[in-house]
C-alpha positions as CSV (number, residue, x, y, z in Angstrom):
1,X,-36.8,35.1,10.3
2,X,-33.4,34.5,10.8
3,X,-31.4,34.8,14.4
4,X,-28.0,35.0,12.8
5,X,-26.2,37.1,15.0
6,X,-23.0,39.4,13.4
7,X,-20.9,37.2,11.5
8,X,-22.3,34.0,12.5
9,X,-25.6,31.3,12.6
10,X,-28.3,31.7,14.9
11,X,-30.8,29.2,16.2
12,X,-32.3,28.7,12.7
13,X,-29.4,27.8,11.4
14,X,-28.6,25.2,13.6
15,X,-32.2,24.1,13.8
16,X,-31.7,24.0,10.2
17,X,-28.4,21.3,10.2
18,X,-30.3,19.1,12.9
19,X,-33.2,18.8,10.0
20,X,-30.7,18.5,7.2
21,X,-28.5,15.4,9.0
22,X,-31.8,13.6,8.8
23,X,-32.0,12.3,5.4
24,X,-28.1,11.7,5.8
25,X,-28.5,9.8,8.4
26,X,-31.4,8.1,6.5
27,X,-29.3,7.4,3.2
28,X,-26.2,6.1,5.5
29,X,-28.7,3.7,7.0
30,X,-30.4,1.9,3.7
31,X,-26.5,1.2,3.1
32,X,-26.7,-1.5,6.0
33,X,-30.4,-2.5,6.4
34,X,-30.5,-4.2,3.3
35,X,-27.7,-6.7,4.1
36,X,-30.0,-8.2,7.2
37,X,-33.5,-8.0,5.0
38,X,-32.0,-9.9,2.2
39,X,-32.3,-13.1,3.4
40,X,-36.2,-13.1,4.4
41,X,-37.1,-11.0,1.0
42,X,-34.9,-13.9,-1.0
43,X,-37.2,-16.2,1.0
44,X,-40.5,-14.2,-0.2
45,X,-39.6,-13.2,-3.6
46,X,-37.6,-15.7,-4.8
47,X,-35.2,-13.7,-7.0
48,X,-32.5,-15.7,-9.3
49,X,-28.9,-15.2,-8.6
50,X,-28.9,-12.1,-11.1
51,X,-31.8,-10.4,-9.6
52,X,-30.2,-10.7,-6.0
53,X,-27.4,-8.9,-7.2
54,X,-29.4,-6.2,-8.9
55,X,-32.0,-5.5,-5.6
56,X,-28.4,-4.7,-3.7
57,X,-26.4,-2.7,-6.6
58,X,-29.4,-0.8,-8.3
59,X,-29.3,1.6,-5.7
60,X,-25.5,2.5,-5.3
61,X,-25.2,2.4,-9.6
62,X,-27.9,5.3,-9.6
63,X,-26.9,6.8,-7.0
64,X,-23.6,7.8,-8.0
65,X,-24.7,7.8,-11.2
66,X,-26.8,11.1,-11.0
67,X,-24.9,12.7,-8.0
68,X,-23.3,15.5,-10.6
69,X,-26.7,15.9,-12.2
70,X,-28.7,16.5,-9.5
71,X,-25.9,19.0,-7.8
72,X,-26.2,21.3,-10.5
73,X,-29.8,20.8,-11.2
74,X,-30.1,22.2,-7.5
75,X,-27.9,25.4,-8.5
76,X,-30.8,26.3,-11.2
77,X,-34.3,24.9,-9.8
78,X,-32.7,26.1,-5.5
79,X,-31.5,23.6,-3.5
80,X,-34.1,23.6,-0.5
81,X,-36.6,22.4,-3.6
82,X,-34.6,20.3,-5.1
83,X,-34.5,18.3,-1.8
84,X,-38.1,18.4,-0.6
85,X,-39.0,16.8,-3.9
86,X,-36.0,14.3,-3.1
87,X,-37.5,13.7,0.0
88,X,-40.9,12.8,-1.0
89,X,-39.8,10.5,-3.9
90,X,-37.7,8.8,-1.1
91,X,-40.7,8.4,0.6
92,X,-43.3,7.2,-1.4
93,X,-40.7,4.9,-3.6
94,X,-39.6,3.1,0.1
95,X,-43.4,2.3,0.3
96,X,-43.5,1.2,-2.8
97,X,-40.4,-1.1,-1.8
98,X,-41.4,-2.0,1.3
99,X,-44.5,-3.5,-0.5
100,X,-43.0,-5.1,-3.7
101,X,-44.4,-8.3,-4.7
102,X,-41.5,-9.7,-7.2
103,X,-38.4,-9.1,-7.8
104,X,-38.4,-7.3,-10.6
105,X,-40.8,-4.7,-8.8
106,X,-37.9,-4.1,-6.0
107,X,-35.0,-4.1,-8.1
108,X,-37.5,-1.1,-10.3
109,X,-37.8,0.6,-6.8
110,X,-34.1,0.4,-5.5
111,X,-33.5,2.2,-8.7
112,X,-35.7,5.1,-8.0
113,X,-34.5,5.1,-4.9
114,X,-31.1,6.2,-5.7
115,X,-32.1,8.9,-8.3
116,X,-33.8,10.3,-5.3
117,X,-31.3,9.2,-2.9
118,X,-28.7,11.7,-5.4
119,X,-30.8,14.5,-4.6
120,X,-30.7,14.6,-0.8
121,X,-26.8,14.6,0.0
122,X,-25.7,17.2,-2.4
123,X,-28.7,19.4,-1.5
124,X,-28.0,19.4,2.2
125,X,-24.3,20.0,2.0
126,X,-24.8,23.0,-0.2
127,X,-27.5,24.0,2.1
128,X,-25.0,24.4,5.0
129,X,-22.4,26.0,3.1
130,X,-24.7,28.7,2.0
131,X,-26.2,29.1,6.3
132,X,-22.8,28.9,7.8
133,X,-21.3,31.7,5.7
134,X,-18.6,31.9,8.9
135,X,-15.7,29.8,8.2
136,X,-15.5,28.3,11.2
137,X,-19.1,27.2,11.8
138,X,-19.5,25.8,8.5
139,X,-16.6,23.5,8.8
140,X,-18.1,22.5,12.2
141,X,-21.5,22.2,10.9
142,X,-19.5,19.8,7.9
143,X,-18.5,18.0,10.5
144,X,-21.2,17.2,12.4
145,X,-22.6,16.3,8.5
146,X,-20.1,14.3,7.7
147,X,-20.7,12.1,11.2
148,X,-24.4,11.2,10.3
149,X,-24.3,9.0,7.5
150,X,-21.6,7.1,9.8
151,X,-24.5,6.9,12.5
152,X,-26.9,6.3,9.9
153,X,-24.8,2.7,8.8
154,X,-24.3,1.8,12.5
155,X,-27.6,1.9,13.5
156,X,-28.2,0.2,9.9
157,X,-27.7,-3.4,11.8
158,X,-29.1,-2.6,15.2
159,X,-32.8,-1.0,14.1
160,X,-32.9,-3.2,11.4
161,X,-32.6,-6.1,13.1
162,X,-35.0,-5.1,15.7
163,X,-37.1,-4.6,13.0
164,X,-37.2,-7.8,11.2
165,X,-37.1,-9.7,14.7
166,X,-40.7,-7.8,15.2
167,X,-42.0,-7.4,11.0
168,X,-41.6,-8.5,8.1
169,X,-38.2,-7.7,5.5
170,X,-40.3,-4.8,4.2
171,X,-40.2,-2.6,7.3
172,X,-36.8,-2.0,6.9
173,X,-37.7,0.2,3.5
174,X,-40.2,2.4,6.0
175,X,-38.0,4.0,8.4
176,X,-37.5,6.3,5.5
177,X,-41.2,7.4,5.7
178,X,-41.1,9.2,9.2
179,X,-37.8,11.1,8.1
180,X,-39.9,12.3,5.2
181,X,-42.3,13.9,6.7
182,X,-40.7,15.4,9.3
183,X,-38.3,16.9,6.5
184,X,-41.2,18.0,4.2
185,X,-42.7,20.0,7.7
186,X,-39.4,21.1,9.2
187,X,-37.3,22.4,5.9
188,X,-39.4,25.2,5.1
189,X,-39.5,26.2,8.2
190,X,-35.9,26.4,9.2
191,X,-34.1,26.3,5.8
192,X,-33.0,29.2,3.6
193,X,-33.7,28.7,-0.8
194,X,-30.6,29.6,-2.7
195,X,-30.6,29.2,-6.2
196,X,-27.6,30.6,-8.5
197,X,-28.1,33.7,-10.2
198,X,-27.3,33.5,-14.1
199,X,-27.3,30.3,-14.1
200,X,-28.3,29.2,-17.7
201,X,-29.5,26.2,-19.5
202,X,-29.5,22.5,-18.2
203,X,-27.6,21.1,-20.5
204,X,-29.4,17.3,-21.1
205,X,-26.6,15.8,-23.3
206,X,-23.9,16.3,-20.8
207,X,-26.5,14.5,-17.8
208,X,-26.4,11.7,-20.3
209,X,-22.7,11.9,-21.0
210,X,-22.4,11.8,-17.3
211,X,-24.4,8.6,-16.9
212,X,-22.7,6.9,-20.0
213,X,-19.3,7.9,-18.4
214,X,-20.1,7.1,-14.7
215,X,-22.6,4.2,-14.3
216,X,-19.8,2.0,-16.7
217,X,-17.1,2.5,-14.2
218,X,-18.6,1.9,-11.2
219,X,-20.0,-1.1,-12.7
220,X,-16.7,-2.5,-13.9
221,X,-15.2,-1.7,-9.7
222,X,-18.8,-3.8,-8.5
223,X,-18.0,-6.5,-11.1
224,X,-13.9,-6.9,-10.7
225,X,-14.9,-7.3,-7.2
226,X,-17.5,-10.2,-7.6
227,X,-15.6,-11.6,-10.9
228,X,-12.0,-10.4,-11.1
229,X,-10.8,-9.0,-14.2
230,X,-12.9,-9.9,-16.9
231,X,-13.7,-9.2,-20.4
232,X,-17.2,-7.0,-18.9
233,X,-14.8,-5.3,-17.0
234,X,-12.2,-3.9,-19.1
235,X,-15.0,-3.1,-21.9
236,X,-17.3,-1.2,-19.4
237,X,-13.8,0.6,-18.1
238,X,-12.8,1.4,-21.7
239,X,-16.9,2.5,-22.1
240,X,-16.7,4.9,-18.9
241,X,-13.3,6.4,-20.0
242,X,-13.9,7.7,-23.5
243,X,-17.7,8.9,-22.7
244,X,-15.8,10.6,-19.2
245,X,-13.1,12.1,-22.1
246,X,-16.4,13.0,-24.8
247,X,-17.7,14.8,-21.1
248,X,-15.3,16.8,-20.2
249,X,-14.5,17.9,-23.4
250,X,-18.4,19.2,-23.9
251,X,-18.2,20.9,-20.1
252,X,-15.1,23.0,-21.5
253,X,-17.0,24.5,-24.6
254,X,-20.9,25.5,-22.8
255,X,-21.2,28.6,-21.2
256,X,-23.4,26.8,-18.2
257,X,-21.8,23.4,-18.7
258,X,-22.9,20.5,-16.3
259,X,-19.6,20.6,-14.4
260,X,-17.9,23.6,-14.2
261,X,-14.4,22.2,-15.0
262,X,-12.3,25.1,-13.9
263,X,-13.2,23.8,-10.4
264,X,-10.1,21.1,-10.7
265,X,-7.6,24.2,-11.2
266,X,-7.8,25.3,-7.9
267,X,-5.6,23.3,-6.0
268,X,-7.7,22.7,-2.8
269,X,-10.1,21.5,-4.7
270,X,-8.1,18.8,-6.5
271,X,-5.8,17.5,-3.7
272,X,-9.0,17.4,-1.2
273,X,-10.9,15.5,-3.2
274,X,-7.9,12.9,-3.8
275,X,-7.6,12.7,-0.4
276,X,-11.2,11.9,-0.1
277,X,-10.7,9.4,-2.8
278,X,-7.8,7.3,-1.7
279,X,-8.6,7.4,2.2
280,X,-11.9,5.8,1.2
281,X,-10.6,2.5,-0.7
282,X,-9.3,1.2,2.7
283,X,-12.5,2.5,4.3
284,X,-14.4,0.8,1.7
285,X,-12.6,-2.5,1.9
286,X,-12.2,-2.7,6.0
287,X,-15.6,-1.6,6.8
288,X,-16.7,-5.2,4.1
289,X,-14.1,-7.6,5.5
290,X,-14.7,-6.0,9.4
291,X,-18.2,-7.1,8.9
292,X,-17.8,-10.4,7.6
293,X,-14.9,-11.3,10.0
294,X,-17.9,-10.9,12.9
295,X,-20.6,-12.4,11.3
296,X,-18.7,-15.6,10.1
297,X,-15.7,-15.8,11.9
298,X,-16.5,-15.2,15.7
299,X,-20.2,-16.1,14.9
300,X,-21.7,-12.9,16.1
301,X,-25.7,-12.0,14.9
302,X,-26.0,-9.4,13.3
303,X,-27.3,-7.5,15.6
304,X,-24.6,-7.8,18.2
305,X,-22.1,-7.3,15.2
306,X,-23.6,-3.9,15.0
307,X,-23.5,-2.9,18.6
308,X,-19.5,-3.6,18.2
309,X,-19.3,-1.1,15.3
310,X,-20.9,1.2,17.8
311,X,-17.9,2.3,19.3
312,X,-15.5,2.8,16.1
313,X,-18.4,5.1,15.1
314,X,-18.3,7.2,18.1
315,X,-14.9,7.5,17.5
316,X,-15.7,8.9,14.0
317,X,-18.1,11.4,16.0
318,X,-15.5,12.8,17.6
319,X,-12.5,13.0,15.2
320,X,-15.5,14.3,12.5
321,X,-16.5,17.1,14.9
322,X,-12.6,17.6,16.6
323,X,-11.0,18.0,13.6
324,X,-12.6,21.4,12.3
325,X,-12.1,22.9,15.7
326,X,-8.2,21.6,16.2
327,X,-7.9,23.0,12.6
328,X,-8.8,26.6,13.7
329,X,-5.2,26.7,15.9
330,X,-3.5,23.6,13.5
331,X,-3.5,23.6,9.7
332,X,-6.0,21.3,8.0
333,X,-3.1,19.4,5.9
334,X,-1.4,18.7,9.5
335,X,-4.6,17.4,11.5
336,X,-5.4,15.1,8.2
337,X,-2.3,14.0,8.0
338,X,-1.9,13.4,12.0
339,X,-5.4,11.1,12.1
340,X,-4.5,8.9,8.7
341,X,-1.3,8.3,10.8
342,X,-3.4,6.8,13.7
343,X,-5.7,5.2,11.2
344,X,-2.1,3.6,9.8
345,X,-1.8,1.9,13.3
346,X,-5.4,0.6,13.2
347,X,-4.2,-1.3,9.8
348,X,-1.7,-2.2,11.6
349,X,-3.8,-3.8,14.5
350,X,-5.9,-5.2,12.2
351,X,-3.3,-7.2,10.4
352,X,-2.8,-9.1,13.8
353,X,-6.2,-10.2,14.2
354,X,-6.5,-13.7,14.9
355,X,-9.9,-16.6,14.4
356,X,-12.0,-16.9,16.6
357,X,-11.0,-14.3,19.3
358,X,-10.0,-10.9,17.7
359,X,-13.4,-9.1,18.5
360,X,-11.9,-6.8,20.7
361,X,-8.5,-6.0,18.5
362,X,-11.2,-5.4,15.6
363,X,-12.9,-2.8,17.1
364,X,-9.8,-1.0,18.6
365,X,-7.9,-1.5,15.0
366,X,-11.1,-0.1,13.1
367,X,-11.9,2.3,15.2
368,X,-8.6,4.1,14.8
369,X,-9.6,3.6,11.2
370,X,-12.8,5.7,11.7
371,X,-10.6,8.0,13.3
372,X,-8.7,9.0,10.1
373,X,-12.2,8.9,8.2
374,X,-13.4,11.6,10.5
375,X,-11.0,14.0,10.0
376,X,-11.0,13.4,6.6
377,X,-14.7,13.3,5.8
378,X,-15.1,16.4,7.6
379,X,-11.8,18.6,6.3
380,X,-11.8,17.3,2.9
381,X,-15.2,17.7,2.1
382,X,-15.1,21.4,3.7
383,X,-12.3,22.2,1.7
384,X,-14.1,21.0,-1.6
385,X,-17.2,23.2,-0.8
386,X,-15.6,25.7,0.8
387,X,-13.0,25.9,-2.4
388,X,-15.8,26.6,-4.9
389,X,-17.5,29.9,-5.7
390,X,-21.2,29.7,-4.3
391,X,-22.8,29.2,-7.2
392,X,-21.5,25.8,-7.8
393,X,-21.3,24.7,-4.0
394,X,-24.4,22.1,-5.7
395,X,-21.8,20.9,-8.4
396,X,-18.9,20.7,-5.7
397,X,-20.7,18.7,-3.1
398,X,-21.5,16.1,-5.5
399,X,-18.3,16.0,-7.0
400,X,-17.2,15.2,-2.9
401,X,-20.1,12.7,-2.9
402,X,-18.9,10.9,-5.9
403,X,-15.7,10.2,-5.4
404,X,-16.1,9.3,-1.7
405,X,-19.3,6.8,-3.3
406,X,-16.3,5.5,-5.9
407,X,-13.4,5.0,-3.3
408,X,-15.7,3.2,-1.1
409,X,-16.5,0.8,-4.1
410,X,-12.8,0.7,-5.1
411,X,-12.0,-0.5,-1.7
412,X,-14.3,-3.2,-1.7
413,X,-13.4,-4.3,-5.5
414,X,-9.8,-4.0,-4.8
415,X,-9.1,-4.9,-0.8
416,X,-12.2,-8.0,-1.2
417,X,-10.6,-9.0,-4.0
418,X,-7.3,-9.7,-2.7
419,X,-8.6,-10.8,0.2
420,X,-10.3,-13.4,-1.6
421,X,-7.4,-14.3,-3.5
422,X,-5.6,-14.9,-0.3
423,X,-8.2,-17.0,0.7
424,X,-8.6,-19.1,-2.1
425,X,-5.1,-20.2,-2.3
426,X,-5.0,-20.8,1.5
427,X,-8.0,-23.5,1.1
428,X,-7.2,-24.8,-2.0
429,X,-5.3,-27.5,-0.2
430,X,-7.5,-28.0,2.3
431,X,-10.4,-29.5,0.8
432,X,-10.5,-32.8,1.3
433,X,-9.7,-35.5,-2.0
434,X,-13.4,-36.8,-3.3
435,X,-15.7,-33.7,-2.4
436,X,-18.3,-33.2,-4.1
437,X,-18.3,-30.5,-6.9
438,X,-21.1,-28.4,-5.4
439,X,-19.8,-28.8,-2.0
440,X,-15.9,-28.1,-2.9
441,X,-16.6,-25.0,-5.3
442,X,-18.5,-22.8,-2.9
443,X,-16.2,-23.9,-0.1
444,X,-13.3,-23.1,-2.5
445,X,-14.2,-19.8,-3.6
446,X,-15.6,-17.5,-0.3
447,X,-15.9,-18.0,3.7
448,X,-19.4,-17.8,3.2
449,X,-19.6,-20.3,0.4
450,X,-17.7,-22.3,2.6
451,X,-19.9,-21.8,5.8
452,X,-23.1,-23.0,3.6
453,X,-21.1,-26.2,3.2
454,X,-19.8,-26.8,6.0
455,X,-22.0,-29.6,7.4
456,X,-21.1,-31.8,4.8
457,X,-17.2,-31.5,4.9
458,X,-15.0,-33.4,7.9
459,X,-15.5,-32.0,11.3
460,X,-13.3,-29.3,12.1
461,X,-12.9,-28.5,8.3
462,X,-14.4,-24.8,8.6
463,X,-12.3,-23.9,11.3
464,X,-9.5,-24.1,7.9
465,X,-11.9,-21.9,6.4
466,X,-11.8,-19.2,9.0
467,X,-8.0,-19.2,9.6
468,X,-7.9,-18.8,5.6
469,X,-10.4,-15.6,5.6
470,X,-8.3,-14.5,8.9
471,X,-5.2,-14.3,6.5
472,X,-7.1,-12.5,3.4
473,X,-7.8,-10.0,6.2
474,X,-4.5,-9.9,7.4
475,X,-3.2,-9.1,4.4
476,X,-5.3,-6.8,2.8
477,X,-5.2,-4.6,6.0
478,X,-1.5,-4.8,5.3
479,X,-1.8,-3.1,2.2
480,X,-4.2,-0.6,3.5
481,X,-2.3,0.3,5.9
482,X,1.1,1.1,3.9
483,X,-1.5,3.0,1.6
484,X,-2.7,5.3,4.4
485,X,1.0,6.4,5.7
486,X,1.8,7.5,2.5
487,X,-1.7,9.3,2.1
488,X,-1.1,10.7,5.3
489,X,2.7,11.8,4.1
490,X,1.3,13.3,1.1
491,X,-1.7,15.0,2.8
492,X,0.9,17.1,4.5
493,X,2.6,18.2,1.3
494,X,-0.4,18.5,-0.9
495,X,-2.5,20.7,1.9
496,X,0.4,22.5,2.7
497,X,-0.8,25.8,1.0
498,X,-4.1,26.0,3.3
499,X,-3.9,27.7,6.0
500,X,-5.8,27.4,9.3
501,X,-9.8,26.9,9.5
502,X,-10.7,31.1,9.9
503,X,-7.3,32.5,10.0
504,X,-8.9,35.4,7.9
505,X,-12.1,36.0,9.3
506,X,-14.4,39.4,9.0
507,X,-14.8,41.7,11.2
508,X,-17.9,41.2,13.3
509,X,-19.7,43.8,12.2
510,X,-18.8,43.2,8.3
511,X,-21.7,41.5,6.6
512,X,-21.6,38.4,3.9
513,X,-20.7,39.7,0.2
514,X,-23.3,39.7,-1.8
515,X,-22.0,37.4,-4.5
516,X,-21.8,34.5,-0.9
517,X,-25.5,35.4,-0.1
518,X,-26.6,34.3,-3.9
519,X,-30.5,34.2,-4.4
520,X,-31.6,33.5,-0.9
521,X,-35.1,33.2,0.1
């Protein structure tokens, strides 16, 4: 039984969002572990160069690739079932990772992985926007959302690494077992069904469609980013566009299509999840170079590398959590627009980061970065949900979900890139005259390729190497951070129209229209 008091969430509810932040925090934490398993696995399994590649993008291509699916799937089967059967697959496939015995049998399980990884945050962000029918507590209850899957890729480094200091690389798939469980007991408990009325046949065409239109593009941003632009690129672009226009196209003629397209006509919607978009790229892209500027550059373990992220992800704690509640007095457009302004002048910071001793510039610069990705994590995705009918608050989160999973990939495709291109033409005359071709071509084309060489160039050679990848960073902050002013210029214009968090809200005695409550349980 409920203890939702008049117009608000009771103790179940919140209960309910603890519970629900869980496998956020879980999904936001296999984004990190990996990167410090991946060496002792490679040791175990042995995987070629293309099956490396495939145990660390199978995940993130499915993932995103069956975000939309799954969103409206939960609108017809109910949401709270649609994530307990998540939750178990996530379970029993992380065993199944944890004990792979090739790499074939990994890459296989990575992939399941993030089909049931697509279930999970859809499902719990259209959870909370059907407990928190008050508009202020679910933008708060967003917010706190929004900040676990930052908490879940900072303690990525530091558990994982305790991990593998004390087990073997398949631990690190495990921790998802615990938060299993304790999901499967504690959701039915504290966690409401909903499932939309009326709401017709699953269309299977248009979940294939979605794939054929989807998994293209985000592997032409994953390969641009490894390759540069490429023949594989532009054909699995050209692919992902005309199967995106065959989708869209299908949507607009069903009576219960996959995506509800009249979603995009409301402007909220649209200008929200732009905002999402674009702020994301330089996320994306400063949260990849960040990382390997500490690892490689001041030499930190990646452990300790972690603990430094610690603090920009506190500051995402606060601005995630902050931001609903300064929007109840402040409109959102102005808050969003006031944080990407201070996450300009962490750009800023970042582009005068210097070798060797910019650790603590990095974590003030990023952390103002965080900042901005707080707010905006937190408002925009609120605004998306909270700009849909209820019945396709499923379909809206996912559509939030996918286009935060593809900015974050276009930021490291297009930030790493030209990063890498400033690199490269920084070294290129600093290799010495002679080198060998397997020494100078990995030196030549990344910092790390260049610190796995660098006990058979001169002495003092690498130090080149890191005031090179010091520049690519330099410069691709830069960018990102003329980006983000004029983001946070058109945030204010875009969002205009919205009006502060609650401005409108019921009477206290008034109770939720029934076309919010849906098919609760």
């Amino acid at each position: 039984m409920s203890t939702t008091t008049a117009g608000g969430a009771g103790a179940r509810e919140w209960g309910g969002l603890a519970v629900l932040s869980l496998p956020t925090v879980l999904l936001g934490l296999d984004v990190t572990v990996l990167y410090l398993a991946l060496p002792s696995l490679a040791e175990d399994l042995r995987p070629s160069g293309t099956e490396e590649l495939w145990i660390m993008d199978a995940y993130g291509f499915l993932i995103a690739g069956f975000l939309i699916t799954m969103g409206t799937l939960g609108d017809r089967i109910g949401r709270r079932r649609l994530l307990l059967l998540g939750a178990a697959a996530f379970g029993v496939v992380s065993v199944l990772a944890a004990y792979s015995t090739s790499a074939e049998m990994l890459i296989a399980a990575r992939a399941a992985l993030g089909i049931a990884g697509a279930t999970l945050m859809p499902s719990t962000l259209a959870l909370i926007s059907n407990m928190f029918s008050d508009e202020r507590q679910r933008s708060l209850a967003i917010g706190v959302w929004a900040t676990s899957f930052a908490l879940g890729m900072a303690l990525g480094p530091v558990v994982g690494g305790a991990m593998l200091d004390h087990f073997w690389w398949g631990s690190a798939f495990l921790l998802a077992v615990p938060v299993a469980v304790v999901l499967l007991v504690a959701a039915p408990l504290l966690i409401p069904e909903y499932r939309a009325p009326h709401s017709g046949r699953f269309d299977l065409l248009s979940v294939v469609l979605s794939l054929v239109a989807i998994l293209p593009v985000i592997y032409a941003v994953k390969q641009f980013a490894k390759d540069g632009l490429d023949l594989a690129t532009v054909a699995a672009t050209v692919v992902g566009v005309v199967f995106a226009v065959v989708f869209v196209k299908r949507q607009g003629k069903l009576a219960s299509p996959l995506l509800d397209m009249r979603l995009f006509t409301d402007r909220t919607f649209s200008a929200a999840l732009s905002v999402l978009l674009v702020g994301l790229v330089g996320v994306g892209g400063s949260m990849l170079l960040i990382t390997q500027q500490l690892q490689l550059v001041e030499g930190l373990p990646p452990v300790e590398a972690g603990l430094w992220m610690g603090p920009p992800a506190m500051l995402m704690f606060l601005a995630a959590i902050g931001a609903p509640l300064v929007s109840r007095r402040v409109p959102p457009g102005i808050v969003v627009a006031a944080t990407l302004t201070l996450s300009t002048v962490g750009y800023v910071l970042l582009t005068q980061v210097d070798a060797g001793d910019g650790v603590a510039l990095m974590v003030i610069g990023f952390g103002l970065v965080y900042l901005g990705l707080g707010a905006i994590a937190a408002l925009g995705t609120d605004l998306v949900v909270g700009a849909a009918p209820p019945e396709k608050a499923g379909s809206a989160s996912a559509m939030s979900e996918t286009v935060q999973e593809l900015g974050l990939a276009l930021g490291v495709a297009i930030l790493g890139s030209l990063a890498t291109a400033v690199y490269r033409n920084r070294i290129d005359g600093e290799i010495p005259a002679g080198t060998p071709s397997d020494v100078a071509e990995p030196a030549g084309d990344s910092l790390a390729g260049a610190a796995s060489s660098a006990q058979r160039m001169p002495e003092g050679w690498f130090e080149a190497a890191k005031e090179a990848a010091t520049s690519g960073l330099n410069t691709a902050m830069l960018v990102a951070a003329v980006c983000t002013l004029v983001l946070a210029l058109l945030s204010a214009v875009v969002l205009r129209h919205v009006g502060v968090i609650g401005g409108q809200e019921p009477d206290a005695g008034e109770s939720v229209p029934a076309e919010r409550a849906g098919s609760q349980v």
